[in-house]
C-alpha positions in Angstrom: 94.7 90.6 98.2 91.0 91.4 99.9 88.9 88.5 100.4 86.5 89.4 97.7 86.8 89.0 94.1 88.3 92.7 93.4 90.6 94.9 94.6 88.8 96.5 98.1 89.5 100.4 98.2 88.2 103.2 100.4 89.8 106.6 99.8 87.1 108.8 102.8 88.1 107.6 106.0 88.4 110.3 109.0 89.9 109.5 111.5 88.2 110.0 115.4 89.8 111.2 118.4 89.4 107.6 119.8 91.2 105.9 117.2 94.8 106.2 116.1 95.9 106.0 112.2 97.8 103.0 113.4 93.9 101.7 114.5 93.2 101.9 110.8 95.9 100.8 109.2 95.0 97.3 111.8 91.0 97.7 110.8 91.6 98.4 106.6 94.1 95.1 106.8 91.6 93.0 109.0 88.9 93.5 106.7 90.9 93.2 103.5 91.0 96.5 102.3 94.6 97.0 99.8 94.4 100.6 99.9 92.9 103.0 102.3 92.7 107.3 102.4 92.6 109.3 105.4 91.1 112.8 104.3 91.1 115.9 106.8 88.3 119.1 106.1 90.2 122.2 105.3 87.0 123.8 107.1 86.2 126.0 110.0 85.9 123.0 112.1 89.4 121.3 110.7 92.4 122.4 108.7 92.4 126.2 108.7 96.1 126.8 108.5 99.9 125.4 107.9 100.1 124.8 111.0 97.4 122.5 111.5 98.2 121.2 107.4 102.2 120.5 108.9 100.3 118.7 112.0 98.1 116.2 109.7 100.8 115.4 107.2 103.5 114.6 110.3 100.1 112.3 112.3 99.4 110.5 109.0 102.8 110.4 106.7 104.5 107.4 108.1 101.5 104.9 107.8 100.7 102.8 104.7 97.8 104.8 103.3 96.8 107.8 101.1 96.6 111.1 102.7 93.7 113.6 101.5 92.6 116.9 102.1 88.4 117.1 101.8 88.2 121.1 101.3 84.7 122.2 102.6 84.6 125.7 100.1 86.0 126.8 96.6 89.0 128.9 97.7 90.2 126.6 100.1 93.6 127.0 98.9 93.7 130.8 99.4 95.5 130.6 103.1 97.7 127.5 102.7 101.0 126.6 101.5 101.4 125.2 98.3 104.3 123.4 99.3 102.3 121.2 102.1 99.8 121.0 99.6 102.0 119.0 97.2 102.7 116.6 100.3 99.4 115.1 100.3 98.1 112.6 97.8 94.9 113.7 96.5 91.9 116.0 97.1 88.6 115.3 97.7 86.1 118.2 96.9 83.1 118.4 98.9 81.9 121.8 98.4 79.7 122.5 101.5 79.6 126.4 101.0 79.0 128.7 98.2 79.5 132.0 98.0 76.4 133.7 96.2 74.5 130.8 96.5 71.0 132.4 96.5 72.3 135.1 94.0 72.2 138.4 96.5 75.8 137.6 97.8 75.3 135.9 101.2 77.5 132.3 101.5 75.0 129.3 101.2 75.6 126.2 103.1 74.2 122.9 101.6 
């Protein structure tokens, strides 16, 4: 049980080149954290195929923790496997691009 008086969860962790998943697994439990997330963007600048999908789920799988995807656009799902989809525990939307955002068809970015 965390140190405080409820249940400590934090479900938006990335993780850095620097630090390992076994660094956070060590950090959530030092600081009293029961359950901890590790989301990757499916984004230009992170998950962009099943190849790189297969590569988080096998860096991530055998920890104690939740593994997310944080999707960066609606349609995010277009050019991945649903399969490998399934394998992760949740789904964290952060819509970053629109398409039509200022109504003449260009994609916005917020």
């Amino acid at each position: 049980m965390s140190k405080t008086s409820f249940p400590l969860y934090d479900l938006h962790l990335h993780r850095l080149a620097k630090q390992s998943v076994q660094d956070m697994v060590d950090k959530a439990g030092k600081n009293g954290f029961e359950c901890f997330g590790i989301v990757h963007n499916v984004a230009p600048w992170g998950i962009k195929t099943n190849d790189d999908l297969q590569k988080y789920i096998n860096e991530v799988k055998d920890y104690p923790c939740l593994m997310g995807l944080q999707p960066a656009a609606p349609g995010w799902s277009k050019n991945l496997s649903r399969d490998l989809i399934d394998q992760v525990d949740y789904i964290l939307m952060d819509p970053q691009y629109m398409p039509d955002g200022n109504k003449y068809g260009d994609q916005m970015e917020v």
